[in-house]
Structure formats: structure tokens, C-alpha cells
ROGU-708215 format. One line per field, with one value per residue (C-alpha): residue number from 1; residue in one letter; x, y negated, z negated. Coordinates in Angstrom, 3 decimals. Each point is the difference from the previous one (the first is absolute). Layout:
BEGIN
k = [NUM:...]
r = [a:...]
u = [X:...]
v = [Y:...]
w = [Z:...]
! end
This chain:
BEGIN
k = [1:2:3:4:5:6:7:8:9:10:11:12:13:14:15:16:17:18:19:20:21:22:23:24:25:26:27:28:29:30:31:32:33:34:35:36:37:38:39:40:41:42:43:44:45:46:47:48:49:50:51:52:53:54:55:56:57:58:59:60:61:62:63:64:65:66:67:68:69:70:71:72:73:74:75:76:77:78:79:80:81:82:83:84:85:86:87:88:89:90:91:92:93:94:95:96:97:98:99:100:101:102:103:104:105:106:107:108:109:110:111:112:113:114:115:116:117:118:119:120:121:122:123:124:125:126:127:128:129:130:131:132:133:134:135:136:137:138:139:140:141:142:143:144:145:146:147:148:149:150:151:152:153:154:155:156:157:158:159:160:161:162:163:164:165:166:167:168:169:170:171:172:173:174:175:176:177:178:179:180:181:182:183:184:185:186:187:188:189:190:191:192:193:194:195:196:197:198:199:200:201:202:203:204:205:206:207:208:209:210:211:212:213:214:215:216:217:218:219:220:221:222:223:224:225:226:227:228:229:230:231:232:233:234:235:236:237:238:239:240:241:242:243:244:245:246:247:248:249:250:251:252:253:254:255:256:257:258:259:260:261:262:263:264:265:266:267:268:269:270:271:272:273:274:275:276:277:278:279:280:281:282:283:284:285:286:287:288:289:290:291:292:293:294:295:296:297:298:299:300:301:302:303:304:305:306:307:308:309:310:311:312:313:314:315:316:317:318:319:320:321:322:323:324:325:326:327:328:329:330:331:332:333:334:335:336:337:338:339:340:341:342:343:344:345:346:347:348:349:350:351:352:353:354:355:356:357:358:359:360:361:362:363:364:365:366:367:368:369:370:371:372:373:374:375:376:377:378:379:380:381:382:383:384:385:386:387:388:389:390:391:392:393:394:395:396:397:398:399:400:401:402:403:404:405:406:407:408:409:410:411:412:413:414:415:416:417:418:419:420:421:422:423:424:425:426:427:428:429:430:431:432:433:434:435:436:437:438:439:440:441:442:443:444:445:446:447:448:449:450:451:452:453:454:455:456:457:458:459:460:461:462:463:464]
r = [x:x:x:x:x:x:x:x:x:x:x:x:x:x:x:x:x:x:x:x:x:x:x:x:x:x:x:x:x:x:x:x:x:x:x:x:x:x:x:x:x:x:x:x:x:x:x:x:x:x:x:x:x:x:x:x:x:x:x:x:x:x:x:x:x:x:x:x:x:x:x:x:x:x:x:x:x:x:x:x:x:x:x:x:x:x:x:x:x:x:x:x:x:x:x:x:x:x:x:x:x:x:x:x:x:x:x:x:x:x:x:x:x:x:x:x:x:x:x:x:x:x:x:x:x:x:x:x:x:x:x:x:x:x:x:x:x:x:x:x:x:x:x:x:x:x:x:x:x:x:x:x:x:x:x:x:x:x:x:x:x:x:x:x:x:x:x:x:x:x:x:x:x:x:x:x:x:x:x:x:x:x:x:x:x:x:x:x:x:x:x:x:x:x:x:x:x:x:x:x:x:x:x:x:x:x:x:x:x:x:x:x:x:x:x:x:x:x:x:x:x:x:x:x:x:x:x:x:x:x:x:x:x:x:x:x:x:x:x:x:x:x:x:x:x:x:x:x:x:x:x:x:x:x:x:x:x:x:x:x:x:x:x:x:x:x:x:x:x:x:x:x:x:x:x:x:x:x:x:x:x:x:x:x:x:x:x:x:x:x:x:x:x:x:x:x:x:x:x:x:x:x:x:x:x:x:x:x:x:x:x:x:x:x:x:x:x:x:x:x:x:x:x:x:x:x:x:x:x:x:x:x:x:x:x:x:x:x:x:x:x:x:x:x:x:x:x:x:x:x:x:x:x:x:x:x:x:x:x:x:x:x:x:x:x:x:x:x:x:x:x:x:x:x:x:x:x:x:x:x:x:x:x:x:x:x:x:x:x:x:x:x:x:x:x:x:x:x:x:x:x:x:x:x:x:x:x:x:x:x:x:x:x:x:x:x:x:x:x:x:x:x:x:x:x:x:x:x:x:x:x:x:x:x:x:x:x:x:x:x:x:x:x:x:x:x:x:x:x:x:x:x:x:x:x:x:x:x:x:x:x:x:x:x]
u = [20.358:0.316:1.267:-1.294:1.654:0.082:-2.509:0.495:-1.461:-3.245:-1.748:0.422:-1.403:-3.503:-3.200:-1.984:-3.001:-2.957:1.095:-2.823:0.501:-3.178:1.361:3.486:1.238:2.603:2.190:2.975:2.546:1.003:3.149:0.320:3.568:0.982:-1.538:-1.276:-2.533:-0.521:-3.069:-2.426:-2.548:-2.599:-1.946:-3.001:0.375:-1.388:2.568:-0.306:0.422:3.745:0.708:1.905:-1.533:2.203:-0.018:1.629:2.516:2.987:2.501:-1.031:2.230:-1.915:1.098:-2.269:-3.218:-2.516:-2.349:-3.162:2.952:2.263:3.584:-0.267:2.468:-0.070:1.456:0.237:0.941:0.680:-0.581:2.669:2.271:-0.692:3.014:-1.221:1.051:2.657:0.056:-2.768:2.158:2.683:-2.003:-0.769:1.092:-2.505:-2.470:-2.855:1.439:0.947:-3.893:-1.119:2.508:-0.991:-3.477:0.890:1.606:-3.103:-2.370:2.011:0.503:-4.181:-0.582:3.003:-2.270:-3.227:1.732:-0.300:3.720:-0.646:-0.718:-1.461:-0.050:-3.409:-0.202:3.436:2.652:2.882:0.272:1.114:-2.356:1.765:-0.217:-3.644:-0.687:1.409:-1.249:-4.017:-1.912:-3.140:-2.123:1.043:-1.192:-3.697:-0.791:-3.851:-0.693:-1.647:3.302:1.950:-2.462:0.690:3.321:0.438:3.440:1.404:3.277:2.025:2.991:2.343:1.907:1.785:-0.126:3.722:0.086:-2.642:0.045:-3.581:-3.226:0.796:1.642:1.928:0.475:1.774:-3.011:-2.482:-0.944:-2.323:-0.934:-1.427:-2.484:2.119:-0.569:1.845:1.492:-1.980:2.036:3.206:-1.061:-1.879:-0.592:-2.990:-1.500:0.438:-3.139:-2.577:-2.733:1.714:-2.335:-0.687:-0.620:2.959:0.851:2.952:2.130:2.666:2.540:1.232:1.844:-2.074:-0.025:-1.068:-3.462:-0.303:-3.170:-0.692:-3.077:-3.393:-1.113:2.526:-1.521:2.355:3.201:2.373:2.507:3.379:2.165:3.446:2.213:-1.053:-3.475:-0.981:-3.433:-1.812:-2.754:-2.564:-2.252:-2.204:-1.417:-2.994:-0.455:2.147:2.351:3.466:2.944:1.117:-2.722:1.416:1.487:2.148:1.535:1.283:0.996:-0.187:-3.655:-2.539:-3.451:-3.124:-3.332:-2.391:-2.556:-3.049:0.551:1.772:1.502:2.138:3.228:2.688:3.793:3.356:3.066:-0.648:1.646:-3.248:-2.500:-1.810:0.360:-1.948:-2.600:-0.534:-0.488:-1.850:-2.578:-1.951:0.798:-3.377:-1.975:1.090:0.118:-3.364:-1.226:1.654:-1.685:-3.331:0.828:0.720:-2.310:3.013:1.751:3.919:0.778:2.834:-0.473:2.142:1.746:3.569:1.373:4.079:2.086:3.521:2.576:0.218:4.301:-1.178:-3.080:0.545:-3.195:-2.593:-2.434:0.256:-3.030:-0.283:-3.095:-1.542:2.958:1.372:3.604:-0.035:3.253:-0.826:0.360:-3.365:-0.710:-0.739:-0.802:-2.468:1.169:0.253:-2.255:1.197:0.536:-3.003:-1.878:2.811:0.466:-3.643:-0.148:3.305:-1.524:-3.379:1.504:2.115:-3.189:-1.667:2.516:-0.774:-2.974:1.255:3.053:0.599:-3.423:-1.333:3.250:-0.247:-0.658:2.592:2.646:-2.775:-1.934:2.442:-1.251:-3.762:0.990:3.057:-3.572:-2.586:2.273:0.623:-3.346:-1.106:2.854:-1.457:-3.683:1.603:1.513:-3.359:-1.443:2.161:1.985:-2.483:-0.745:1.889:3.319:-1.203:-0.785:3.379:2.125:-2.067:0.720:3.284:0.512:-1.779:2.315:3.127:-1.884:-0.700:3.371:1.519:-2.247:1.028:3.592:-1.938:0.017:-0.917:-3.509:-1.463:-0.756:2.616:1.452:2.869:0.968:-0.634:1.901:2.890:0.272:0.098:-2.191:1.698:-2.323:-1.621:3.299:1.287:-1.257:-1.448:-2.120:-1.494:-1.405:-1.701:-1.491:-1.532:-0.914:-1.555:-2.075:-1.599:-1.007:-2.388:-1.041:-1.104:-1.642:-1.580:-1.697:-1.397:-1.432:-1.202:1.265:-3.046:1.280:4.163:-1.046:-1.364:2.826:3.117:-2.267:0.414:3.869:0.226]
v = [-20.971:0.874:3.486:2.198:-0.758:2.422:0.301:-2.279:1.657:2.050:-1.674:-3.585:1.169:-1.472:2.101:-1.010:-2.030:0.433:-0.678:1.303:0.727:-0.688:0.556:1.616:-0.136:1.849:-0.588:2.161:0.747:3.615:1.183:3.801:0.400:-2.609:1.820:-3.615:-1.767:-4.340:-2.457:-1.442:0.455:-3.058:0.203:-1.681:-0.028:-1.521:-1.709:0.060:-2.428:0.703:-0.897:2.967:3.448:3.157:2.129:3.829:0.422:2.259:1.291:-3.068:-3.237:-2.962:-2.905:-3.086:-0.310:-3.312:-1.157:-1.821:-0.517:-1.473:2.121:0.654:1.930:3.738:2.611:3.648:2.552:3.521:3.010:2.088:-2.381:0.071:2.360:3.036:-0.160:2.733:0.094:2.146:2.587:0.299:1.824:2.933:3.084:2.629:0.494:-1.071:-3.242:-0.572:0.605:-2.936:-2.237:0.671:-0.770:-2.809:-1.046:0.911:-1.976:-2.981:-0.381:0.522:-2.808:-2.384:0.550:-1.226:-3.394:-2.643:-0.788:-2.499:-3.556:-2.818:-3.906:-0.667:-3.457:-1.672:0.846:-1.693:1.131:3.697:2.246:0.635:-3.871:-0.231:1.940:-1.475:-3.230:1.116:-1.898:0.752:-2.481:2.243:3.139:-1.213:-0.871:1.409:3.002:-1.542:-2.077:3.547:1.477:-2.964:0.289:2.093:-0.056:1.096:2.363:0.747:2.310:1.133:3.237:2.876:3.600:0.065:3.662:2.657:2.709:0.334:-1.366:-0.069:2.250:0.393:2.907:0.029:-2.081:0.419:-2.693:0.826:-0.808:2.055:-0.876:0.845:-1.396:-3.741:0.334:-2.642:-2.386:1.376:-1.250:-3.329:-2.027:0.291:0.568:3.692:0.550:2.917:-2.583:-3.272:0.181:-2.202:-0.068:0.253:-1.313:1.863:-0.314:2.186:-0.550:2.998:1.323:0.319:3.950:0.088:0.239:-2.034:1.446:-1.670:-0.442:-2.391:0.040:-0.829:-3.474:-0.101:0.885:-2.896:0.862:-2.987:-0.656:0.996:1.800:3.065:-1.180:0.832:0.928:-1.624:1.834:-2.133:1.697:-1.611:1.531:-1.246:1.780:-0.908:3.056:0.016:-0.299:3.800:0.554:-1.905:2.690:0.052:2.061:-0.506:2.384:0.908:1.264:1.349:-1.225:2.994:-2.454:2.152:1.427:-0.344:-2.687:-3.616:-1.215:2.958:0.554:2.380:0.170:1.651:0.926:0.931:3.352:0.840:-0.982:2.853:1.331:-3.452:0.522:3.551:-0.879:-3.412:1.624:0.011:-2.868:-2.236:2.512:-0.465:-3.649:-0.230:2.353:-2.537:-2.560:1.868:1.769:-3.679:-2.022:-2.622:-0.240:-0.028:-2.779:-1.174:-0.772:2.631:2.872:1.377:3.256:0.381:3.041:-0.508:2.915:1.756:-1.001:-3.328:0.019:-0.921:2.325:1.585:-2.432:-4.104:-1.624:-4.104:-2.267:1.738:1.851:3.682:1.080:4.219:2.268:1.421:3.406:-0.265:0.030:3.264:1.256:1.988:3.317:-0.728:1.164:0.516:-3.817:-1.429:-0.222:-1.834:-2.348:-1.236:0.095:-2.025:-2.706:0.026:-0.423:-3.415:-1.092:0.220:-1.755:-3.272:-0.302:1.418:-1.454:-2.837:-1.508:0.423:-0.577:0.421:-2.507:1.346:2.952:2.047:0.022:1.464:3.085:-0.167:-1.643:3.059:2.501:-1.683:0.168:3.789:0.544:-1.504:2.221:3.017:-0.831:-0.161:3.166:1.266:-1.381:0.766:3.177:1.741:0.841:2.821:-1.984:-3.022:2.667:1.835:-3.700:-1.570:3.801:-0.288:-3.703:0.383:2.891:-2.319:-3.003:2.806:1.077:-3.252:-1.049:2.953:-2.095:-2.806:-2.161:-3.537:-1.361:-1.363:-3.193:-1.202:-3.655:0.799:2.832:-2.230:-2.664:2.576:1.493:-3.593:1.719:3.258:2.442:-0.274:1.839:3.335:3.205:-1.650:-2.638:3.184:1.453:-3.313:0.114:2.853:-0.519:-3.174:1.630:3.010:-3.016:-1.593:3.003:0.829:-3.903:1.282:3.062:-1.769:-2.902:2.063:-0.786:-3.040:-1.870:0.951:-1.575:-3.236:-0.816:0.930:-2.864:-2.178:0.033:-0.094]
w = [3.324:-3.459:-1.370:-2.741:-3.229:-3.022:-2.496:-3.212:-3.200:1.173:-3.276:1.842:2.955:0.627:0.924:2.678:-2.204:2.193:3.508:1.959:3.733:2.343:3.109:1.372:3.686:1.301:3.333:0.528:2.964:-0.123:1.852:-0.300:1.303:-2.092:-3.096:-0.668:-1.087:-0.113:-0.179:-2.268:-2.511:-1.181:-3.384:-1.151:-3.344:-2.771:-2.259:-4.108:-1.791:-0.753:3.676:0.954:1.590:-0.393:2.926:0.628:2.529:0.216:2.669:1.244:1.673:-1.127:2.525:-1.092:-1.513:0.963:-2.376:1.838:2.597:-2.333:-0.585:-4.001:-2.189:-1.086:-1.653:0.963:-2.430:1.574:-2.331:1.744:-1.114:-3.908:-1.134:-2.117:-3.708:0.256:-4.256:0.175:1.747:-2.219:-2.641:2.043:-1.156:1.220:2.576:-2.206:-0.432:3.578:0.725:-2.683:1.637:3.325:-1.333:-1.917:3.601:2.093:-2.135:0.150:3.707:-0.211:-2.129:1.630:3.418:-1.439:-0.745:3.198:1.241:2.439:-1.869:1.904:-1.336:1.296:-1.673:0.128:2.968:-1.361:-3.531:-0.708:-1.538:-3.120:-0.673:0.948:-2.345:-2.926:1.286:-0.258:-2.437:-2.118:2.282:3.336:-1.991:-0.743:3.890:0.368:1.538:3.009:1.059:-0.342:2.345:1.981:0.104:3.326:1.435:3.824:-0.854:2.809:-0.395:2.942:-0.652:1.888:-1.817:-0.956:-0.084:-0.076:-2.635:-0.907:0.718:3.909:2.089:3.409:1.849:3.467:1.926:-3.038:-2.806:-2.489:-3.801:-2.743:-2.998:-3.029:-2.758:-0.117:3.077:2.181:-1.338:1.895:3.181:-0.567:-3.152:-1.590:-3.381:-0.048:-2.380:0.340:-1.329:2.329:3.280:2.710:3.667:2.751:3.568:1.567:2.313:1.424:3.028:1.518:3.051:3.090:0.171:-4.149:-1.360:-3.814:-1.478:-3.252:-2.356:0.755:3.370:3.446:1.106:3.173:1.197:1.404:2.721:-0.527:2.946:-1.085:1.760:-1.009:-1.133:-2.954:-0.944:-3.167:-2.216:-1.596:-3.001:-2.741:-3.240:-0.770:-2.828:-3.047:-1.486:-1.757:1.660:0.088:2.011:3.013:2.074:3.246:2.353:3.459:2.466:3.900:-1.270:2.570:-1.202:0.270:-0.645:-1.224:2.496:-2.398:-2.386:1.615:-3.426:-0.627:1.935:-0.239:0.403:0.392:1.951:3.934:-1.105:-2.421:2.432:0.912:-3.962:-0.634:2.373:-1.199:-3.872:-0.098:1.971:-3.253:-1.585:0.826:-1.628:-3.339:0.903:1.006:-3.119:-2.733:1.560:-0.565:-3.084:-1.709:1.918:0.963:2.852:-0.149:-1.660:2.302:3.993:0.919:-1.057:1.515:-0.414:0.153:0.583:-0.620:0.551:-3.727:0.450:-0.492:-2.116:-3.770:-1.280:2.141:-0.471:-0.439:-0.148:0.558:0.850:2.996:0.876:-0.901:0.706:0.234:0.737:3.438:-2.035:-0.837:4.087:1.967:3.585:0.885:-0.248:-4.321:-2.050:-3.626:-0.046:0.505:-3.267:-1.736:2.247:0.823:-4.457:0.469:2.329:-1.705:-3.016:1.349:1.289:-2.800:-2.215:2.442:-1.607:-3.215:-1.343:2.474:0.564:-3.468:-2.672:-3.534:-2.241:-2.618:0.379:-2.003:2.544:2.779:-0.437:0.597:3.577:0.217:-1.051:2.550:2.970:-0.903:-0.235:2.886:2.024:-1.776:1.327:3.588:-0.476:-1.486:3.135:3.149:-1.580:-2.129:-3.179:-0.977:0.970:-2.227:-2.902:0.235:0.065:-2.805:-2.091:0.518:-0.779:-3.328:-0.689:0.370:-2.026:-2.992:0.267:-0.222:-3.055:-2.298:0.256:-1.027:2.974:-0.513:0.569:2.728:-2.056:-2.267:-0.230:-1.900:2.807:2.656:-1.013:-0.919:3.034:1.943:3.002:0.609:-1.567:3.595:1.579:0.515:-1.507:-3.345:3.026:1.479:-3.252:-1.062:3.467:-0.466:-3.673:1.188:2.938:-2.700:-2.123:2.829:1.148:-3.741:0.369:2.879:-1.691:-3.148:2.438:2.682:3.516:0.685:-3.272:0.946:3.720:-1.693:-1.725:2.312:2.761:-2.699:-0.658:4.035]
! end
């Protein structure tokens, strides 16, 4: 068992160098009253050259990691351990220049978290990594391209989550995860990349009285004889996405499969089941109508709605691979009224984001937005659709009031390397995220008018 050392000098660190992951399975033993979590995850991963893959973990207890079966060393580098340079505090002498230190601060924790701090020797188990590397010659470094390809590796690493602050969550007899940004590495390793996809088998051991609803499609469930049996929940992906789209919650959950449409399913506490009944009633409407309006069917096998109580939810909406995890604030009985609209736009607009934004990923940060513009557009034709025109009139008008109003401060453009790569993926968050949205949703709609609505249709099938 080895335990995390401190970081030597960040310069000597190594990046990862190419490691491609093909495939990623995931088996883990959750004990809720414990507050713990233990098993296993297995890569596939294509090896560089360099013979060492850099992976993301943190909050993380790395017990062993097997190489093709073989034990091999590693290193693990935690970033909460890297002590803060506490110099750049002693110069502050006004609030100003407590704000450019805190940014100063910010920034750096960004960038620490984009470097992998999980090091595997993938090539030579007995020597450490440090020495490896000194030891590489020329000759190792002009291997062709198609013995790199070739070079496909088996990584196991078993863990436990040593303690969870962020990423995944526990709440009395409730586990769940969120989709932040960098945070599927807190509770499995991975390479925690937007543009690092593959496809996922999963694997989750639970008490008998839990539910674990996860992304990819529930092959079977396997009942163990323990004493108490425990009941194990087997999913596969078949689709490759990145890693923070893996989602995950388990809870006492009573399942509502959806009376018009088999691959859809919803979820929640026994206490919100008549709420659940009362405002899904909808839901395979606008399922059914982006299925016609894009001339695709979903592009997952199944699609789960999750209602968590709002005590315990992180934000009001997570989305994952086939999977949504709601605040059961946005549920309502049938004696509600003034709550309708925004919750059907709510669940529409999660819906359409599966298509949008998980499904179809950007090829570059500059392109976040058209995906962020489609899947608002596509809500807004559903709201066109099912909840009239004058309601879709009076929320684009008052969107485009915000988006003008933010622009006069000169807001940053949609488009923009130098912002993106500034702002290290957070310009899709809070109020700044919302405004970009809606920027990004009157800029296809203008697309729309100049190519008329036959030309629009051709090319939204096309990027589906």
C-alpha cells in the first residue's frame, strides 16, 4: 500500500504524453453508513512511447495498481497537499490587492488541476519513475507510430475515496455525484478531460433496500448471498463520453417506468411519489417531438430521470450520460399551477442537452457554445410547440434583453481562444453561463432566419 507523497517541484512533474483511454470499467462497493467507498477501476489505455500514462485522481486512497496483472510502481501527487505560497499574502495592504491575490490564488489551483497526479510506470515495474525517465534514450523516442498504437496496456487501480468533499456526496441514506467541472476524478481515476472519451461498463454493489442508477443501459441486477445480501447493479455505456459525464446516485429510490415510452424511467424518494407521477405526465411528449423534430432517435438506450431532496442536491440540475439528477423542488402535485411551465422548460431543457452537449461534444472550447445555443434552441421549439407562442415570444424578449444588457459591459464573445483558455472552463457557470446561453440561442435562431427553417433542419440532422 503506498501513501501519497508531496509534490516535488511542479516544473518536474511530467504531463500525461498521449495516453489514450479506450475503454474504462468501474466496480465499486458502496457502504452508506460507513460514508465509504472501496473497489476497482481497469483502463485500457494506450501507452506513449515514454512508458508512463498520467492519470487524475484526488481525495482518493490509492492501494495498488496492476499493470497487464503485474504489480508496477506509481506515484500519486495530491493537489490539496501542495502548500499555498503564503509570500504572496504578505503584500496586502488593501482590498484591491487582497482581490489580485485571491485571483492570483484561484488561477493557480485551476491550472495545478489540469496537470495528471497519478503516474503509472507502464514499461518497467521495478525502476522508479523519476529514474525511468532519465534513463530514456533517443532510440526509445523514434518507435513508429503503429507500435505506439500497438502499445495497449490493462491498468488496474484499487482505491477507497478517503474522504468526500466534492465530486460525490452522502447524505443520511443518499449517495450521489455531480458534473462539475474536474470533479470526476474525485471518485475514480480517470483522465478527467472534456475531449478524453470512451465507452464504460459499471458496476455498483449496494445494500439490498438501495437502488444505484448510473449511466449506459442496466444489463442485470445480481442478488450476493451475504448476510444481509447485497444487491449488485450492472450498466454499460456504449457510447464513448468523458469521464464527468459518468453519474451516480443511490438511494431507497422508487422507480415510475414511463407509461408511453419503455426506455425512459423516472425516480425519487417514496415521500415525492405522487408529486412525480403528477409532473412527468408530460415528459414523453417532448421526448417523442425531439425525436421527430431531429429525425434521430435518443442517442442513448435509455434515459433516467432523478429527484433528489433540494437539502441534498448540489444544483438543480446534473446532467450525465442518459441520466438527469433534479431537486424534487422542481416537482408538484396536482393542485399547482404556477409551476408548471418552468419545470417541463427545466426537463426539456436536460433532455435536450443529451443530445446537445453530451452526445455531440465540441471539437475545441470555441465551439462550446454552438452545442450550449442548439440545445437552447431546441428547448425553445418545445416550448413553441407544447406551451405556445406567446410564452416562447415573451422568454426569448426577455433573454435578449439580459444578453444586450450584458454586452454594453462588454461581455466576452462567444468565440474567443484566448478567453477560453483564460477562464479554464468556467465561463459556462453561474450568472455570466446563463447570459452566453442565451447569447448563444439568439445567434441560431438568427441562423435559422437567414437559412430558412428547410436549410436550418438539414444541417442540425447532420451534427446529430
Amino acid at each position: 500500500m503506498a501513501k501519497p507523497r508531496k509534490p516535488k517541484n511542479e516544473d518536474a512533474k511530467p504531463e500525461n504524453s498521449g495516453a489514450v483511454v479506450r475503454h474504462q470499467k468501474l466496480c465499486l462497493s458502496i457502504d452508506l453508513n460507513a460514508r465509504q467507498i472501496y473497489g476497482y477501476t481497469e483502463l485500457e489505455i494506450a501507452v506513449p512511447d515514454i512508458g508512463f500514462v498520467g492519470l487524475h485522481a484526488e481525495n482518493l486512497g490509492i492501494e495498488s495498481v496492476l499493470v497487464d496483472g503485474e504489480p508496477t510502481e506509481f506515484e500519486y501527487y495530491p493537489h490539496h497537499q501542495n502548500p499555498e505560497n503564503e509570500n504572496r499574502w504578505s503584500s496586502v495592504s488593501s482590498p484591491s490587492d487582497a482581490a489580485d491575490a485571491a485571483g492570483v490564488a484561484y488561477i493557480s489551483s485551476l491550472e495545478r488541476e489540469l496537470v495528471p497526479n497519478l503516474l503509472i510506470n507502464c514499461c518497467k515495474p521495478f525502476k522508479g519513475l523519476t529514474e525511468q525517465l532519465d534513463q530514456i534514450t533517443l532510440e526509445d523516442g523514434l518507435q513508429s507510430s503503429s507500435e505506439i498504437k500497438q502499445n495497449v496496456k490493462l491498468v488496474r487501480i484499487n482505491y477507497w475515496v478517503e474522504k468526500a468533499e466534492t465530486g460525490i456526496h452522502f447524505e443520511d441514506n443518499v449517495l450521489h455525484t455531480d458534473n462539475q467541472i474536474r470533479r470526476a476524478r474525485c471518485w475514480f481515476p480517470c483522465i478527467d478531460d472534456e475531449y478524453q472519451c470512451c465507452c464504460y461498463d459499471l458496476e455498483f454493489t449496494v445494500a439490498q433496500n438501495l437502488v444505484a442508477v448510473s449511466a449506459g443501459n442496466l444489463l442485470y441486477q445480481v442478488l450476493s448471498k451475504d448476510d444481509p445480501p447485497r444487491k449488485t447493479y450492472v450498466y454499460r455505456l456504449n457510447f464513448p463520453v468523458a469521464a464527468r459525464w459518468i453519474s451516480l446516485a443511490v438511494a431507497p429510490f422508487e422507480i415510475l417506468p414511463d407509461r408511453y415510452n419503455a426506455i425512459i424511467s423516472h425516480m425519487c424518494l417514496p415521500t415525492n411519489l405522487p408529486k412525480l407521477c403528477n409532473t412527468v405526465e408530460f415528459f414523453h411528449e417532448a421526448f417523442s417531438y425531439y425525436e421527430d423534430y431531429l429525425n434521430a432517435k435518443f442517442p442513448f438506450g435509455s434515459y433516467k430521470q432523478v429527484f433528489l431532496p433540494p437539502e441534498m442536491a448540489v444544483s438543480s440540475s446534473t446532467l450525465g450520460a442518459s441520466i438527469s439528477i433534479f431537486s424534487s423542488q422542481v416537482l408538484f402535485d396536482e393542485r399547482v399551477i404556477d409551476q408548471i411551465i418552468d419545470t417541463r422548460i427545466k426537463l426539456a431543457f436536460a433532455l435536450a442537452r443529451q443530445w446537445f452537449g453530451v452526445y455531440v461534444t465540441p471539437e475545441s472550447p470555441n465551439d462550446e457554445w454552438l452545442l450550449d445555443g442548439l440545445a437552447g434552441f431546441l428547448t425553445d421549439m418545445f416550448i413553441k410547440k407544447f406551451l405556445g407562442n406567446n410564452e416562447a415570444r415573451y422568454r426569448r424578449y426577455k433573454a435578449n434583453c439580459a444578453v444586450c444588457k450584458a454586452d454594453e459591459s462588454a461581455a466576452t464573445t462567444l468565440s474567443s481562444s484566448t478567453s477560453c483558455k483564460d477562464l479554464y472552463g468556467t465561463n459556462c457557470i453561474g450568472i455570466y453561463g446563463k447570459i452566453r446561453s442565451w447569447k448563444a440561442v439568439a445567434v441560431i435562431q438568427m441562423l435559422e432566419k437567414q437559412m430558412g427553417p428547410e436549410s436550418f433542419c438539414k444541417v442540425r440532422v447532420l451534427a446529430c
